[in-house]
C-alpha positions in Angstrom: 0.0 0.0 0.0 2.7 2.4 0.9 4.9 1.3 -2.3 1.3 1.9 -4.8 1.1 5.2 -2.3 4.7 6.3 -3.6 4.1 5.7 -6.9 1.4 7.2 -7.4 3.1 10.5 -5.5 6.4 10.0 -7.7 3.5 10.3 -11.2 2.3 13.1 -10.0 5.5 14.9 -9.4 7.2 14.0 -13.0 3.9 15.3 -14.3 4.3 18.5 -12.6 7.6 19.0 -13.3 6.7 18.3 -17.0 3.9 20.7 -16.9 6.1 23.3 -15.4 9.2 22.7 -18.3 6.2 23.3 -20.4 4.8 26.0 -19.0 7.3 28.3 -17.9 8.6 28.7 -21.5 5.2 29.6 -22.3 5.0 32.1 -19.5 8.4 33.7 -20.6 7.0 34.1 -24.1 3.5 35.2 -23.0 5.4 37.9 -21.0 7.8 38.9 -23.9 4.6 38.9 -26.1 3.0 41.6 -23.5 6.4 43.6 -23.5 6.5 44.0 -27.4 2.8 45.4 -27.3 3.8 48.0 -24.7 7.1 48.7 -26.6 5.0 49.1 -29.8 3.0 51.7 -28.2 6.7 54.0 -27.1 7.9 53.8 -30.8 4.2 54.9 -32.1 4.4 57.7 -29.3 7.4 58.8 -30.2 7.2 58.9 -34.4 3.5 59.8 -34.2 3.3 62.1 -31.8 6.9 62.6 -31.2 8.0 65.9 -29.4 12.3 65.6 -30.4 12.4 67.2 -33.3 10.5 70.5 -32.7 12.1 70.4 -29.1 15.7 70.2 -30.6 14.9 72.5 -33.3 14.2 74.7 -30.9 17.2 74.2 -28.6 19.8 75.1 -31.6 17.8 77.7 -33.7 15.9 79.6 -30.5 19.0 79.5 -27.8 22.0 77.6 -29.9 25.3 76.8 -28.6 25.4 76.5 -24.8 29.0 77.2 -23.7 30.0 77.5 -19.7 28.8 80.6 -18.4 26.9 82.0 -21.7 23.9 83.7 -21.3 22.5 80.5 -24.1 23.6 78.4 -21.4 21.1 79.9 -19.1 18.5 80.6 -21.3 18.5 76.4 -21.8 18.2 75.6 -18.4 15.4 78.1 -18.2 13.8 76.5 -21.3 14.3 72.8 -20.2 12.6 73.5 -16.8 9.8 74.6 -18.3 9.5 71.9 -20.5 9.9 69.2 -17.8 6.6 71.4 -15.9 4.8 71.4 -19.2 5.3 67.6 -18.9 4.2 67.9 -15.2 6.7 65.8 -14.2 6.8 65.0 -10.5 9.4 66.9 -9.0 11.8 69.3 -11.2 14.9 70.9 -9.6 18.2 73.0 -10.3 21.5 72.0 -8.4 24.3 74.3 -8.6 27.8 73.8 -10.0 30.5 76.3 -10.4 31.4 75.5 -13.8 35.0 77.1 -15.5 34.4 79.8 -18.2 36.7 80.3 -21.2 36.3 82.4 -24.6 37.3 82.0 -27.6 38.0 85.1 -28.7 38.2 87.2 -31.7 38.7 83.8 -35.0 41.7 82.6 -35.1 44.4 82.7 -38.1 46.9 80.5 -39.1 49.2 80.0 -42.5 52.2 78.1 -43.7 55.1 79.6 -45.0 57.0 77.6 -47.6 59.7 79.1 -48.7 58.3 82.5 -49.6 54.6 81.5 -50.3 52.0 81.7 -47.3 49.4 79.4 -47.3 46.1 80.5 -45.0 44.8 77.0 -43.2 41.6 76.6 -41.2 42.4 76.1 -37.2 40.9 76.7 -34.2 42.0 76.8 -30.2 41.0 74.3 -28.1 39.6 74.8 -24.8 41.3 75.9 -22.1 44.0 76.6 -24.6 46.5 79.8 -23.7 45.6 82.6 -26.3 49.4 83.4 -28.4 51.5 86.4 -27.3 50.1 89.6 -29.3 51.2 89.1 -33.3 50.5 85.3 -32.7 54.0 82.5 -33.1 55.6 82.1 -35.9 58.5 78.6 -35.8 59.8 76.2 -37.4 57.4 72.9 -37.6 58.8 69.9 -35.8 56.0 66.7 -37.0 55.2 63.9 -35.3 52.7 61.3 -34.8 52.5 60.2 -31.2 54.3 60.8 -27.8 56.7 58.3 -28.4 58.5 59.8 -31.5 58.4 63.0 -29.6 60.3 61.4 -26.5 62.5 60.3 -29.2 64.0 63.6 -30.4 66.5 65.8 -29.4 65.4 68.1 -27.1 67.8 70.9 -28.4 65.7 70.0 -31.5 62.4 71.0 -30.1 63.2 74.0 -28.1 61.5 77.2 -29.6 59.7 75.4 -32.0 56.0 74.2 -33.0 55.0 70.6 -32.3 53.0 69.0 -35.2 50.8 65.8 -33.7 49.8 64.6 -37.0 48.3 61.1 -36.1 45.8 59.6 -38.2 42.1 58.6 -36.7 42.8 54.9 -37.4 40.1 54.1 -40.6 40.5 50.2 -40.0 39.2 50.4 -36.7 35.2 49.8 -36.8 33.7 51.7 -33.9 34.5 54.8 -34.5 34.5 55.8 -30.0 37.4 53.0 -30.1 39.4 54.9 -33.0 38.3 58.4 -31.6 39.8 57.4 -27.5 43.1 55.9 -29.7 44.0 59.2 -31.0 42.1 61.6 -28.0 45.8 61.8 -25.9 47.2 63.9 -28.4 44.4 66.6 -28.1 44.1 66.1 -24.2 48.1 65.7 -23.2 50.1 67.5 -26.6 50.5 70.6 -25.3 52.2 69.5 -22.0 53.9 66.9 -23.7 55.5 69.4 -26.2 56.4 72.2 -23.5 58.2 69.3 -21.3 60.8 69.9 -24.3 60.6 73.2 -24.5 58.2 73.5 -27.6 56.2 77.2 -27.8 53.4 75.9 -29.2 51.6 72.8 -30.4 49.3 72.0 -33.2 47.2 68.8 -33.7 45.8 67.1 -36.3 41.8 67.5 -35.8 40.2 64.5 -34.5 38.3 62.8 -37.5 38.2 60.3 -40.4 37.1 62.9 -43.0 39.5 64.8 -44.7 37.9 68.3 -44.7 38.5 71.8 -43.9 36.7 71.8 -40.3 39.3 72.0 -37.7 37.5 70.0 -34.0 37.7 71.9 -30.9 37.9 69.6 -27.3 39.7 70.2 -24.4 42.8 70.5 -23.3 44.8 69.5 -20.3 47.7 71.7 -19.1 50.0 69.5 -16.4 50.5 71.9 -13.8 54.0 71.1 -12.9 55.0 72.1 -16.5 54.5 75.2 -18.6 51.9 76.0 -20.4 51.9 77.0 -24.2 49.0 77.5 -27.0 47.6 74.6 -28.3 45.1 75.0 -31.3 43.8 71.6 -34.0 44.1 72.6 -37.7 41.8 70.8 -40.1 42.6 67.3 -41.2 43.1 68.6 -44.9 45.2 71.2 -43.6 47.0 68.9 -42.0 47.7 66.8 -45.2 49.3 69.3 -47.1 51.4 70.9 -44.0 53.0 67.1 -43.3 53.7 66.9 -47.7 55.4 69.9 -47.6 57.3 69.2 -44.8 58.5 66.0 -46.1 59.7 67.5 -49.5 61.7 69.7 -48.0 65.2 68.6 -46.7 66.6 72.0 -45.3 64.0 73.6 -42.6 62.3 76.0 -44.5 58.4 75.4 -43.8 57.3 77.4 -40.5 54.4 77.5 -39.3 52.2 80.7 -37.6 49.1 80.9 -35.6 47.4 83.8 -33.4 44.6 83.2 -30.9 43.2 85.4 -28.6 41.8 83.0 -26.0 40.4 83.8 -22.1 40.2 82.1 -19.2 37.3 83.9 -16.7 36.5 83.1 -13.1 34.0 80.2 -12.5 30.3 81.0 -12.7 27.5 79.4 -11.6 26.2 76.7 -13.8 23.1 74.0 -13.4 22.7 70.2 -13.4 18.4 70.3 -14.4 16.9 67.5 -12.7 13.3 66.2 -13.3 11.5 62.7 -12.2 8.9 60.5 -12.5 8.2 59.1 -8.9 8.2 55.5 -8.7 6.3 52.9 -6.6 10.2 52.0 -5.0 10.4 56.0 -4.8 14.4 55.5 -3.4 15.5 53.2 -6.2 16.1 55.3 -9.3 16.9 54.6 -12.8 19.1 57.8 -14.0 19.0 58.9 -17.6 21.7 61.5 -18.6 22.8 64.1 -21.1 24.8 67.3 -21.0 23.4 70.2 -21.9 26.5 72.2 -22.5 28.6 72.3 -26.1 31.2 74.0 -27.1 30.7 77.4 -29.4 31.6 76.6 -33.1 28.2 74.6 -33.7 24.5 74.6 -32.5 25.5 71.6 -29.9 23.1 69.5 -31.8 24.5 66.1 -31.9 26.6 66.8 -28.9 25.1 66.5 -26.7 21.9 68.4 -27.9 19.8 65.3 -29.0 20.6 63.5 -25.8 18.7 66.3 -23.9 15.9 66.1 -26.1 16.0 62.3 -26.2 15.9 61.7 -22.4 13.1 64.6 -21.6 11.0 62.7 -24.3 11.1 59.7 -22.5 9.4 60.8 -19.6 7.0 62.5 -21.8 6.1 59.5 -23.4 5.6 58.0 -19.8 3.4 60.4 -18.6 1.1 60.6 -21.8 1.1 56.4 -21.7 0.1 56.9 -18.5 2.7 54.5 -17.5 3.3 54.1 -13.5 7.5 52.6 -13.5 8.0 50.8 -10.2 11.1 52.6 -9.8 11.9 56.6 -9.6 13.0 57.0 -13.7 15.2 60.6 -13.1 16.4 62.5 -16.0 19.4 64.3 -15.4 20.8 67.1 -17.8 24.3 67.5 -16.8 26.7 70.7 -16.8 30.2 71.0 -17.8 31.1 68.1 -19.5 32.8 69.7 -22.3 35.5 71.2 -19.8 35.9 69.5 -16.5 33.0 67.3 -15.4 31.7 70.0 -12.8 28.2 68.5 -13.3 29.0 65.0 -12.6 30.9 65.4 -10.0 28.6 67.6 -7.9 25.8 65.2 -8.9 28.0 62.2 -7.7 29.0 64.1 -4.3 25.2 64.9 -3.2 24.2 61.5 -4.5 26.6 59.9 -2.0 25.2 61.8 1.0 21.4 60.0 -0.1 21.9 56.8 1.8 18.4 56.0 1.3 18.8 56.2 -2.6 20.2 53.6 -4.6 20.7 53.3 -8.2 19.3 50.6 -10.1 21.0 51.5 -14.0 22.1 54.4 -15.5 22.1 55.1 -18.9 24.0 58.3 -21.1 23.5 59.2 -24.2 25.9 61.4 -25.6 26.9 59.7 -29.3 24.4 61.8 -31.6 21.4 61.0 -32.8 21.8 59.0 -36.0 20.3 55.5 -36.6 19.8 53.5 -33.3 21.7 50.1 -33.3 21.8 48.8 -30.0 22.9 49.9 -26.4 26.5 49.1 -24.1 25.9 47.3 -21.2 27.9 47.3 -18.3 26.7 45.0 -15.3 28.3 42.0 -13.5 24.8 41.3 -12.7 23.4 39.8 -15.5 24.5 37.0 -17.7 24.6 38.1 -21.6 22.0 35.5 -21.9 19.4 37.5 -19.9 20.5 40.8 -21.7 19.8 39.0 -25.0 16.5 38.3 -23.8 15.5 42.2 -24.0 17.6 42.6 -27.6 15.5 40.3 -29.2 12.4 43.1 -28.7 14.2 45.2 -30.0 15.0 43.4 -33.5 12.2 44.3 -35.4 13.4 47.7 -34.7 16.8 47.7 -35.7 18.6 48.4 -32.5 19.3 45.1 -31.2 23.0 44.9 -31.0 23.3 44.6 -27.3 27.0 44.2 -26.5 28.4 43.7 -22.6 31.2 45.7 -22.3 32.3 48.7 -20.3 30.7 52.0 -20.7 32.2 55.2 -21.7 29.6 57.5 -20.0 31.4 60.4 -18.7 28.5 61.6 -16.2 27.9 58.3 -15.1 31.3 56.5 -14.8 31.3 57.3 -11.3 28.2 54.8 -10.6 31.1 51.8 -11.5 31.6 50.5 -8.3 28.0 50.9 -6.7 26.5 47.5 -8.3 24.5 49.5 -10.8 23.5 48.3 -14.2 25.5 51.4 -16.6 24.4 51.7 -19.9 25.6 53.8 -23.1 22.7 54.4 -26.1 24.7 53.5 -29.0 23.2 55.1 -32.5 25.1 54.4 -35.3 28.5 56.8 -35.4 30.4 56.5 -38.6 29.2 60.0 -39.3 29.8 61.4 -35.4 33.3 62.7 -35.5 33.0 64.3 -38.9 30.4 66.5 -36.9 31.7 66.3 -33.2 32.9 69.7 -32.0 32.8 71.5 -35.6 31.1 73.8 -36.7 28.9 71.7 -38.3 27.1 70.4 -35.2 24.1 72.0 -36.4 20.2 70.9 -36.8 19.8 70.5 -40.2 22.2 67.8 -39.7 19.8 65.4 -37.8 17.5 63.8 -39.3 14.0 63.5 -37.8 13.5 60.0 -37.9 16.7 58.6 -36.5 16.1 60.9 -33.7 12.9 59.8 -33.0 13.9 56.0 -33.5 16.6 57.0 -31.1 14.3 57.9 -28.5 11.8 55.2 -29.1 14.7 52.7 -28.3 15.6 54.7 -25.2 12.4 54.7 -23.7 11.5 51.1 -24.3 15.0 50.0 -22.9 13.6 52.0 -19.4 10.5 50.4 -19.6 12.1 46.7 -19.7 14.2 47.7 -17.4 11.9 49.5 -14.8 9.6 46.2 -15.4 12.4 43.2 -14.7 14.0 44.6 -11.8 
């Protein structure tokens, strides 16, 4: 009796466990099913009844380029905050960062001499460069590609002269980030580099595959235990015909001259713009961020212009879904990352005085707004297999490419080491540093419905995430 007993009680149990192997597949799928509907409804949102592309066009035609300490800088946070209480967001705030302040000055001029022709070139300072003495430098031209040729040279050799950093953005490397970070030392680290030798001023090839006449601004980073010369980027064409005549010419006769009639102000006081959509788990938060700052040669639309847009549309898209997240979803429009990461790191040092907070994922955008093709994640908490599991969603989309791997996010790098899921929006960038920094980071060169696809991806991405964790 108790043998029939058990064997009957072992049937039963196989059969349960059979039913569940069948089942739970079928549960998974019914969910995914129910995820794909809501996610159809963000994308129809968003290229229906889309607000990006107005809201952009208004960002670089109405206010424009938003340098530190510009009065376009405050007439975006101004605009941006009202936006966010158009949207009626739950709670919208300003936090305070004293960001640096440099100008540009008056445009900058530049020429080669060969010999006794003068060849005018396109150039332009990079931030937080030293303006030239009055009547600009004129020097010899000393070229070479990378630190290590430079450490190379006689120093006697360098002395008084202009340092050429003519390395090439790498065109066999795919991902464009990965060729732009290969080649980003020489822009951040020439000018000390050069003066370390006694250089007395430094030019740099501008950092982009095209060869063109835009020169690309970006920062620059003085050491402060050496001195401190004028560093400016000369356009990639430029650049060409400077290093070919230098070559043909055996006896030193090519110089080089450039005058710029760069600032350096006191810090002002800047603003991170912070706006949220309460969650049930109000304490755990899921931070979307974008700068709002650019530099001055452009509109800022690409950088980081359409990540502003593309982050306050997502919780407008919420809020007209009517969709409740179970977690805070707080949109955070950064200052200063151009120049020194003032924004981040007065976010980061409030944030860590909120014990009761804790962050979830954080995701920055901040690679234009061109074709969406996937997102970076960077978690040791899930297994690829599980991140997969949300790409597929995504497929019929076009933005599926989910690759785990470590994010670039400069306002949210410091989230690393706090067990938070950090994500990076990837679009597609072929076309990003042809645009990044120039004076070609304007409106018309967005296109409507790779920014709204952009968004669309974003916002669906919070949704899953909001709804699995």
């Amino acid at each position: 009796m108790v043998s029939s007993f058990n064997n009957i009680l072992s049937f039963r149990m196989k059969l349960i466990s059979n039913l569940l192997l069948i089942l739970i597949p079928f549960s998974n799928s019914f969910a995914q099913h129910s995820d794909s509907i809501v996610v159809r409804k963000i994308y129809d949102e968003a290229l229906l009844k889309g607000n990006s592309y107005k809201n952009l066009e208004y960002l670089c035609k109405k206010i424009g380029p938003r340098q530190n300490g510009s009065e376009n800088s405050k007439k975006a946070v101004d605009w941006v905050k009202k936006q966010m209480e158009q949207y009626g967001l739950d709670q919208i705030s300003l936090q305070e960062v004293s960001v640096p302040v440099w100008l540009r000055g008056t445009k900058e001029k530049a020429y080669i001499i060969d010999n006794k022709e003068k060849i005018d070139v396109p150039i332009c300072a990079l931030g937080n460069s030293l303006s030239t003495p009055n009547g600009g430098i004129t020097s010899e031209v000393i070229e070479v590609k990378d630190f290590r040729e430079l450490k190379q040279l006689d120093t006697t050799f360098i002395k008084g002269k202009i340092v050429f950093f003519n390395q090439i953005f790498d065109p066999a490397i795919i991902e464009t980030s990965d060729a732009y970070l290969k080649v980003l030392n020489q822009r951040l680290n020439g000018a000390s580099q050069a003066a370390k030798y006694g250089a007395v001023g430094v030019i740099i090839r501008s950092l982009t595959p095209s060869i063109d006449n835009l020169p690309h601004t970006g920062i620059v980073e003085y050491d402060v235990a050496l001195p401190k010369i004028p560093v400016a980027a000369i356009s990639t064409k430029a650049a060409e015909d400077l290093s070919k005549r230098l070559q043909q010419r055996k006896l030193p006769t090519v110089k080089f001259h450039f005058e710029q009639k760069c600032e350096t102000l006191s810090n002002q006081t800047g603003h991170n713009i912070i706006g949220e959509i309460k969650g049930e788990k109000q304490n755990e938060v899921i931070l979307l961020a974008a700068h709002l700052d650019s530099w001055d040669l452009g509109e800022g639309a690409h950088d980081d212009g359409v990540g502003c847009i593309q982050i306050l549309e997502t919780l407008r898209i919420f809020k007209k879904l009517g969709f409740k997240p179970k977690h805070t979803i707080r949109v955070v429009m950064f200052a200063d990352e151009e120049n020194q990461l003032s924004g981040a790191k007065k976010y980061a040092e409030i944030a860590a005085k909120k014990s009761a907070e804790t962050y979830i994922a954080a995701l920055e955008t901040d690679l234009g707004g061109f074709t969406p093709r996937g997102f970076t994640i960077d978690t040791q908490q899930k297994s690829l297999q599980e991140i997969e599991e949300w790409s597929s969603i995504f497929r019929q989309y076009g933005a599926d490419k989910f690759v785990k791997k470590e994010t670039k996010g400069s306002d949210i790098h410091w989230l690393r080491n706090q067990n938070t899921i950090l994500i990076d929006y990837k679009p597609d960038t072929q076309r990003y540093f042809d645009i990044h920094h120039t004076a070609l980071d304007t409106f018309e060169q967005v296109n409507k419905r790779e920014l709204e696809l952009g968004t669309a991806s974003i916002a669906a991405l919070v949704y899953l995430i909001d709804k699995t964790q």
